[in-house]
C-alpha positions in Angstrom: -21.5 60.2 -3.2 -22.1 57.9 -6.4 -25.3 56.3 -7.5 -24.8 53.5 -5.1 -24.1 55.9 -2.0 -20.3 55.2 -1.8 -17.9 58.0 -1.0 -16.2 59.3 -3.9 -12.9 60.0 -3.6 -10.8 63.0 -4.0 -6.7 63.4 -4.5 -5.5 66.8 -3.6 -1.9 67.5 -4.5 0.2 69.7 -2.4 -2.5 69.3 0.0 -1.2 70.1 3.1 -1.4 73.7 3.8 -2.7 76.9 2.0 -4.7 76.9 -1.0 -4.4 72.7 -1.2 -5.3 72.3 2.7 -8.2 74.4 2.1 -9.5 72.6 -0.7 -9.3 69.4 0.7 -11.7 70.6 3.6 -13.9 72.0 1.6 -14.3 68.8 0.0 -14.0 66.3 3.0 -17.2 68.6 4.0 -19.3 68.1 1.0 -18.6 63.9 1.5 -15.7 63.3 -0.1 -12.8 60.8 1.2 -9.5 63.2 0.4 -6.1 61.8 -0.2 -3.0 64.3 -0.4 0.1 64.6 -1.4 2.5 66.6 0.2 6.8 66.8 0.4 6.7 66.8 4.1 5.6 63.4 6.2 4.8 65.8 8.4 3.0 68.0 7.8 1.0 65.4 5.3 0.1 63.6 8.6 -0.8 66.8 10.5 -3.4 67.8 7.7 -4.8 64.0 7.9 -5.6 64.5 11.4 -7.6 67.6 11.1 -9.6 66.1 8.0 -10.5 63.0 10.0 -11.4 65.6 12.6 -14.2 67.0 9.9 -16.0 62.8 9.5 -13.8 61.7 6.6 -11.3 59.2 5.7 -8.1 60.9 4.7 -4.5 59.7 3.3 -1.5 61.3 3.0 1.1 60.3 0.6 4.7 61.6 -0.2 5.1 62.5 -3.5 7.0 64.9 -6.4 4.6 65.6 -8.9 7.3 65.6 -11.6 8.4 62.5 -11.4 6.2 59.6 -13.2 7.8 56.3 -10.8 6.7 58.4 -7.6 3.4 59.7 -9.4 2.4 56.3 -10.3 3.2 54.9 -7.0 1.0 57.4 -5.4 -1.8 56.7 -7.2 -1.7 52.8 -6.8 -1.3 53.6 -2.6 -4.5 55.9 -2.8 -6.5 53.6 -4.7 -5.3 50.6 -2.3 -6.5 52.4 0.8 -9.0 54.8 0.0 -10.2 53.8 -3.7 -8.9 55.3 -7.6 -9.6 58.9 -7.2 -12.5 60.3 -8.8 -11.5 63.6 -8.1 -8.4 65.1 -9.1 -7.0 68.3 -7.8 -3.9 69.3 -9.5 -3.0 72.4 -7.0 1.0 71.9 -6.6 3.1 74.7 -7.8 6.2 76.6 -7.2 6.3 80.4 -8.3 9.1 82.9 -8.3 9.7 86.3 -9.7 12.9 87.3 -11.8 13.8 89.4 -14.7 13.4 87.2 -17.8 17.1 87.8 -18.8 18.3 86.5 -15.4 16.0 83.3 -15.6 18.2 80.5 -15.6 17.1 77.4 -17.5 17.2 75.5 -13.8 14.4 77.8 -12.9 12.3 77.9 -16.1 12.7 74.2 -16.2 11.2 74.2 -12.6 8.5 75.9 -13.0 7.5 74.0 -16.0 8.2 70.7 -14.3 6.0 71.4 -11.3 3.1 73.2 -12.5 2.5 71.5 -16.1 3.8 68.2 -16.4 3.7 67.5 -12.9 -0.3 68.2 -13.7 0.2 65.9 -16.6 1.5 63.2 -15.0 -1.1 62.8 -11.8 -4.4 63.4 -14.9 -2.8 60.5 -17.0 -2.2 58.0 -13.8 -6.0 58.5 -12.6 -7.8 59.1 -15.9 -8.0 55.4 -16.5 -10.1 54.4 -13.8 -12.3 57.8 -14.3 -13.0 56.3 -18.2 -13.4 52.9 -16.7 -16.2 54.4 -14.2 -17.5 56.9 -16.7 -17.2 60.0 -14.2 -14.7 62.1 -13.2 -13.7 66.0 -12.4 -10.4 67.3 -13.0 -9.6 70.8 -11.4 -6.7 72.8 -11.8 -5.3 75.2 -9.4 -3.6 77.5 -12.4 -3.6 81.5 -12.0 -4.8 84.8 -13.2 -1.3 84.7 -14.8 -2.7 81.7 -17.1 -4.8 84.7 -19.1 -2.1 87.8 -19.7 1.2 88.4 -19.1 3.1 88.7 -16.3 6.6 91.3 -15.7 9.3 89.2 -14.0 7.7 85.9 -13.7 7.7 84.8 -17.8 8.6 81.5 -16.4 5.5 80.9 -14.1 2.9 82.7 -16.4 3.9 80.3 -19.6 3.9 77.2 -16.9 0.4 78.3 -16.1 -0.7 79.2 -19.8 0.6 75.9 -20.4 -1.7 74.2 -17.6 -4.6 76.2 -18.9 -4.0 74.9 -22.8 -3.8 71.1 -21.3 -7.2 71.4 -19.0 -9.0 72.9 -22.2 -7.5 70.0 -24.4 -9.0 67.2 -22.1 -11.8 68.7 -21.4 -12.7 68.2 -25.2 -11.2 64.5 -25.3 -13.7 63.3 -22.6 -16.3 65.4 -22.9 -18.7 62.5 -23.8 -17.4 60.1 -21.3 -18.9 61.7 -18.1 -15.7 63.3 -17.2 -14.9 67.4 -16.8 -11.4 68.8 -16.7 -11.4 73.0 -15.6 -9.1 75.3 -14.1 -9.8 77.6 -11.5 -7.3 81.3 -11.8 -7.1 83.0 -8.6 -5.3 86.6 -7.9 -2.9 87.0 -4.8 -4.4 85.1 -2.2 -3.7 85.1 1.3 -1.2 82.1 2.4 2.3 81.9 2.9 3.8 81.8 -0.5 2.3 85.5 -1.2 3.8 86.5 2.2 7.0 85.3 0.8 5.8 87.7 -2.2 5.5 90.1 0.0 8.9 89.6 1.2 10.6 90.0 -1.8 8.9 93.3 -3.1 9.9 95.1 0.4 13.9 93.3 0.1 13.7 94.4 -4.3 12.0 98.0 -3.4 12.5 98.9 0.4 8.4 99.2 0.5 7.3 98.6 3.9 5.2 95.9 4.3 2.5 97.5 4.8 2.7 99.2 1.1 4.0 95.9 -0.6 0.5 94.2 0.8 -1.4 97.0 -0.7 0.5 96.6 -4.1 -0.7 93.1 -4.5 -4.4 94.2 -3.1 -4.3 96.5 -6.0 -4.8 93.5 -8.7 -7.8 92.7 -7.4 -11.0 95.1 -8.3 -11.9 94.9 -4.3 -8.8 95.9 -2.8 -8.3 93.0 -0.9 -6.6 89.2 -1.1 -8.6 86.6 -2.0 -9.0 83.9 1.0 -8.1 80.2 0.4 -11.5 78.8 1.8 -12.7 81.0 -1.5 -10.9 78.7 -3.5 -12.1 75.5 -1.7 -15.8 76.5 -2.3 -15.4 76.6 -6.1 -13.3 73.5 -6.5 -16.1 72.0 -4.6 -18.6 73.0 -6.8 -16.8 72.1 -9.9 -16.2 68.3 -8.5 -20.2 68.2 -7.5 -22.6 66.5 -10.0 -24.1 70.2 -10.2 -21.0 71.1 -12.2 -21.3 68.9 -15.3 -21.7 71.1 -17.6 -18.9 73.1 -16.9 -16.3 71.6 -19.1 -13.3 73.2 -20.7 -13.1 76.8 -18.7 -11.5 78.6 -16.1 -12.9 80.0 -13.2 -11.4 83.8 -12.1 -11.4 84.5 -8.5 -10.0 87.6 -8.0 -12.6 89.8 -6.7 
């Protein structure tokens, strides 16, 4: 809550299941209202109900992050029911894995789209009202692959880089305005786009399963995946008051 007890306000995109649904309960259970976005009606209304479920008001809005007309509508439909958001989760992405001589500029352009200037585009339609109210926490959902290279995925590692390179940018502009922007890098974690992973190492390798898990387990120091309620707890920290003087970094969670 603010100094005046109201409910701040938190917009979650890609909300509705995995890392994004986990995030949003984490912070519908430390008092925030949580709007997300999500592609599917569906499932966006699914993920409302369990958030009301925990005490909070909840919204769910369809929306591509890459486009700036459905961006800003969005963000005009949150603030009209729940209020501007004073917490912004940029946690959307698409990932893939190819040889970078087989990347086609469809897929680079993707990737790009989705995870940077998609990012770009929900920061710049809320940061307004956060300057207006002098507070506000911007957390993105980037990657380990934001800090080295990555074999096969050049197109997802420079998307995240890039959304690394923006959050430390902000993070300087509005530093003195009561505002933090930071990134939070997690390894392999366990939800269904890494089972997908999973998927493609046994198709690209004939692994078993079994042995295509344990390969991903092996980028992590503790052998295991990392859990998406892991990732809620530290966004939730970095949108608490506690958290103001984090500004500008990135947050590894990868055991």
């Amino acid at each position: 809550m603010d100094d005046t007890g109201k409910r701040r306000v938190a917009l979650v995109t890609g909300g509705s299941r995995g890392i994004g649904m986990a995030i949003a309960r984490a912070l519908a259970s430390s008092g925030h209202d949580v709007a997300i976005t999500a592609r599917d009606a569906e499932q966006g209304a699914d993920a409302v109900a369990e958030l009301i479920a925990l005490g909070t008001h909840a919204y769910a809005v369809a929306m591509d992050v890459a486009n700036p007309t459905d961006v800003d509508e969005a963000v005009t439909a949150i603030g009209a029911v729940l209020g501007s958001p004073d917490v912004v989760v940029n946690n959307a992405g698409v990932a893939g894995a190819k040889p970078f001589q087989s990347l086609t500029v469809e897929e680079w352009d993707e990737s790009m789209n989705v995870n940077a200037r998609g990012a770009f585009l929900v920061t710049r339609a809320c940061l307004p009202a956060m300057l207006e109210a002098n507070w506000g926490r911007v957390i993105n959902v980037a990657s380990t692959a934001a800090l080295e290279g990555v074999p096969y995925a050049a197109h997802y590692a420079a998307s995240k880089h890039a959304l690394l390179g923006m959050t430390r940018s902000l993070a300087l502009e509005v530093a003195r305005k009561g505002i933090t922007a930071n990134c939070v890098c997690p390894g392999f974690v366990e939800t269904e786009m890494t089972e997908r992973s999973i998927e493609n190492i046994v198709k690209a390798t004939a692994r078993s399963p079994e042995q295509a898990r344990r390969a991903l387990e092996a980028n992590s120091p503790a052998r295991r995946l990392i859990q998406p309620e892991e990732i809620g707890a530290a966004v939730a920290f970095l949108a608490s008051d506690a958290a103001y003087g984090v500004n500008g970094t990135h947050v590894v969670i990868n055991g």
